[in-house]
N, C-alpha and C positions, 0 to 999 in steps of 0.2 A: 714653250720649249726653249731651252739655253742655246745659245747660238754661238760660233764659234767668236761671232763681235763683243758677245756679253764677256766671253774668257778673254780675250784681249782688254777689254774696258779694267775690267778687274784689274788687271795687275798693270795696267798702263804699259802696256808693249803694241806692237803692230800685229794684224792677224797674220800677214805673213809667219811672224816670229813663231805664236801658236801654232800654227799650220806645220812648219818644220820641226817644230819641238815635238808636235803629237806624232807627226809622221817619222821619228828616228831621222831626220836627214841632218848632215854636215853643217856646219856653219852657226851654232846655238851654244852658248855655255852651258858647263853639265848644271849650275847653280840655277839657270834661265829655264831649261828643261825640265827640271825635278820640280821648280816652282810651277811651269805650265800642267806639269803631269797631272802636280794634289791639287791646283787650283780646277781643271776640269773635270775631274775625279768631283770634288767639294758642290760643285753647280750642275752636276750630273748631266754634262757634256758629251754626248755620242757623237764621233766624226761619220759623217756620210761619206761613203766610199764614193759615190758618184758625183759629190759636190769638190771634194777633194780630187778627181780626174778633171773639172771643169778648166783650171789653169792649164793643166798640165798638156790636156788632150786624150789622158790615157782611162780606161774603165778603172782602176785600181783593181785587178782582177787577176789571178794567174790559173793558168788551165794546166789540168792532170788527167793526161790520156792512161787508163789500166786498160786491158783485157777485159779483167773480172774483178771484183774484189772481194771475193772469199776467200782468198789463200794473204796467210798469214806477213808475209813479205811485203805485199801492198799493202797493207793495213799498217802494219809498222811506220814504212815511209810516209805514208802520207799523215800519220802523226806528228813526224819528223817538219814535213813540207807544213803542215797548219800552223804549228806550233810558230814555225818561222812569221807566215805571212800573218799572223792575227799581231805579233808586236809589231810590225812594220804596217799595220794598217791595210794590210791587202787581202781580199776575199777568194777563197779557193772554189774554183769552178770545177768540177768532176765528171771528164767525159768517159762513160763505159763500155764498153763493146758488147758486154755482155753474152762475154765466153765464145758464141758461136760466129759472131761477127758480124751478125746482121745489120750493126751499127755505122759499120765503114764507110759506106759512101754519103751518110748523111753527115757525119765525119770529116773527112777527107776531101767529098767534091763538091756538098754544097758550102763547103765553111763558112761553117759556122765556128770552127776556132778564128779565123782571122775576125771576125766582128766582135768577140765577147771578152776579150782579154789582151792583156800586156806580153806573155810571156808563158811558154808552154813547156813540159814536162810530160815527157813519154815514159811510161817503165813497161822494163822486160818484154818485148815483145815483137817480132817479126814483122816488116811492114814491107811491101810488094815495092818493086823499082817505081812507080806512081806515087806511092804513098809517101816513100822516100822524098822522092823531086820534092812533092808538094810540103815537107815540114822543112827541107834545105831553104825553100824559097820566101818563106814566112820572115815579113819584115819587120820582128821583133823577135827576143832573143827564144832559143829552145835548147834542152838536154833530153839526152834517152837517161834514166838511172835503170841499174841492174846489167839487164845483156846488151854489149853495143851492135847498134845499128853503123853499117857501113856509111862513113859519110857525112855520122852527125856528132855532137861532141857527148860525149857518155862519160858520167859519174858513176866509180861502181870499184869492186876489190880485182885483185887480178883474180879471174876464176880459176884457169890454169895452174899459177902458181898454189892457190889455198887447195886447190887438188891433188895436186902435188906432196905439200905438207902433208898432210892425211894420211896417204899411202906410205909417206916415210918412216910414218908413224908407226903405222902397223907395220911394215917391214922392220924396225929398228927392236920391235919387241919379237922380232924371229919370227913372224909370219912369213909363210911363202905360200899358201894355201889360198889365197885372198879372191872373196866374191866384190861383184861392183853392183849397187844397187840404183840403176841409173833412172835419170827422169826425163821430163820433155815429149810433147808427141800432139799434148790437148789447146785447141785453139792457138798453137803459136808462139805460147808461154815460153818465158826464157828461151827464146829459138838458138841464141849464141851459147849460152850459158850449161846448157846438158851436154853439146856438142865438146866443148874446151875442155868441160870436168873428164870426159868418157875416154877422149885423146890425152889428159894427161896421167891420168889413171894407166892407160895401156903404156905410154911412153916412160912411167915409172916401173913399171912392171919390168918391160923393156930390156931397161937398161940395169937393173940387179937381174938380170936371165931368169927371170921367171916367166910360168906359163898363162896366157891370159884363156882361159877356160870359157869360149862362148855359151857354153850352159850354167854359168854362174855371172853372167852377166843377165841381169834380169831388170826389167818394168816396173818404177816405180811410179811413173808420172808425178813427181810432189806430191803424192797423197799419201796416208797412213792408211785409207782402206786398200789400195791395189796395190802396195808395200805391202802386206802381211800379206796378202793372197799369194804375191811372188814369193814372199820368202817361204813360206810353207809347204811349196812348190820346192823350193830350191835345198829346204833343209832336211827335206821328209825322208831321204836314205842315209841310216847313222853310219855304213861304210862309208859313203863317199861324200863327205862335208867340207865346206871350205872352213880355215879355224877363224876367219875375219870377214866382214862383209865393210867394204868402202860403201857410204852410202852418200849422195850428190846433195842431198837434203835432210836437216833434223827429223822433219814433219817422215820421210820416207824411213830413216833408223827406229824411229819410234813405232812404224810397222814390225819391222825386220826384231826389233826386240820385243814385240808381243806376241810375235810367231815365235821365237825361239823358248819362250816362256809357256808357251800353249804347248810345244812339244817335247817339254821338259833338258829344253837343254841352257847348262847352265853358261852366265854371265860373268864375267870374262873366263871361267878358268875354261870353256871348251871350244867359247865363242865372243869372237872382239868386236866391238859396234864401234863405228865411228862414223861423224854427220858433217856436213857445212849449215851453219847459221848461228847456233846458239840461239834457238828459238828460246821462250820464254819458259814452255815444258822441261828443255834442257839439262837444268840442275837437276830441279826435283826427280827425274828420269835416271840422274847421273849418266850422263849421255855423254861422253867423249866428243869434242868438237872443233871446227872452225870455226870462231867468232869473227863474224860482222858483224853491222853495227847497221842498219836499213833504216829505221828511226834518225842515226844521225846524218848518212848519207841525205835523206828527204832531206833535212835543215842547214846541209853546206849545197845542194845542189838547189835551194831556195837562194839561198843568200847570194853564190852566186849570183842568181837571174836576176834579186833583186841591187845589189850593185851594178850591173850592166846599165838597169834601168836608170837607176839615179845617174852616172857617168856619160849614159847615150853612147857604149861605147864598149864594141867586146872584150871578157876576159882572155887569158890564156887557154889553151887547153888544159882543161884538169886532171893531176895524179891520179893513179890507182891511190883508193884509199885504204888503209890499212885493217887487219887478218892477221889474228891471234890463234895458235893452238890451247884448247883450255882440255887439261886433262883428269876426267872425272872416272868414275867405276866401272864400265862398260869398255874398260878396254885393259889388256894384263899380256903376258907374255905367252906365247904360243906352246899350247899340250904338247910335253914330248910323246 
């Protein structure tokens, strides 16, 4: 088996030099690196993530706390977060709660995050004044991405503000009729993030005097099956219809627009859809939206962690990252 001394021999440099040149770190010419890359590329060179932590002290490891991971937003991220850590040489360790949360205290109190890794990543997800203390006090670096936790430093878009847009949206095409198809409720998920969307929905309402209708404020928990049950629910009397439904989520608009297509009501000219995410369904849907970007978010809120590491030394706190309106078919100007 090649060894990282045989890549050094080879092109007569120090394994040091190897070592930093495979691991992306500072202090190597890009001429010295690109030679180290093809030369253990060419000797078929595998770095050992554990041999590579020997110097340093550290596992070469970063941990990702989800929930769950069947809903589409962690999966994206953590694309975003792999993709990071496989070119910097670091292994993704995946801790799950597995929805109901049975997983927390073995979690949380026996930590096993502090033995198994460098550097930890929480998404979206509620964590009890304990849970908290204990990710504050972890003596290596950590972020929440998606909803923030009080406390901790969080990568993620302004939710508030991308809810905001939305409703403006549909207000600016002459709606005033406007349903909110909200989410949040299951295991914890996004505990910040349904809350911020649902208050700026009402404080956009608000403030152009229009009525917020608590019977057109409906359940969609991020899903696309309990999204169609509610809106079907919500659409099923043709006097009294809202002409738009705000919806907190793609994955929930993509409800709301199968229910409106089951009950023959047409898209946009009776009724406006509009989503936050820009899920990947999205276009092909012609789903009016809010883009984020969950995928990139994972890969600055990696690099991040992984610059701390290299540095021994924290960054700033990080910007709201940026939230685009993308306007596709599923949304048109309000029925006179």
């Amino acid at each position: 088996m090649t060894s990282i001394d045989d890549v050094a021999a080879s092109l007569g440099v120090s394994t040091a030099t190897v070592s930093r040149a495979l691991r992306g770190l500072p202090g190597v010419a890009e001429e010295t690196r690109a030679r180290v890359n093809s030369t253990a590329k060419e000797l078929g060179y595998v770095p050992s993530s554990s041999a590579s932590g020997l110097a340093s002290g550290r596992t070469m490891a970063m941990g990702v706390l989800v929930p769950v991971i069947d809903r589409w937003f962690f999966s994206a991220v953590l694309e975003g977060i792999d993709r990071r850590l496989r070119a910097a040489g670091y292994d993704l360790v995946l801790f799950s709660l597995g929805g109901d949360g049975v997983n927390r205290d073995r979690v949380f109190h026996r930590s096993i995050l502090r033995r198994r890794i460098d550097a930890l990543l929480v998404m979206s997800m509620h964590l009890t004044p304990e849970e908290r203390k204990a990710v504050q006090q972890l003596e290596y670096p950590n972020l929440v991405i998606g909803g923030a936790v009080e406390g901790v430093r969080h990568v993620g878009i302004d939710d508030a503000q991308a809810a905001r847009d939305a409703v403006e949206h549909l207000i600016g095409l002459g709606h005033t009729r406007i349903a909110h198809m909200r989410g949040g409720g299951s295991f914890d998920i996004d505990f910040e993030v349904p809350r911020l969307r649902e208050q700026a929905f009402r404080d956009a309402m608000t403030d152009h005097g229009l009525t917020v209708r608590e019977d057109w404020t409906a359940f969609g928990d991020f899903r696309f099956v309990t999204s169609r049950a509610s809106a079907l629910a919500m659409l099923a009397d043709p006097r009294d219809r809202p002409t738009a439904v705000f919806c907190s989520s793609d994955e929930m608009a993509f409800g709301v627009l199968t229910a409106a297509a089951e009950l023959g009501i047409d898209v946009p000219r009776d009724l406006s859809v509009i989503g936050i995410d820009d899920h990947e369904f999205a276009e092909p849907m012609g789903l009016t939206t809010i883009r984020q970007d969950p995928a990139g978010q994972g890969a600055y809120a990696a690099d991040l962690l992984l610059g701390e590491l290299m540095r021994n030394e924290p960054a700033d706190d990080p910007p709201s990252r940026p939230h685009a309106l993308v306007v596709r078919k599923s949304t048109g100007p309000a029925p006179s």
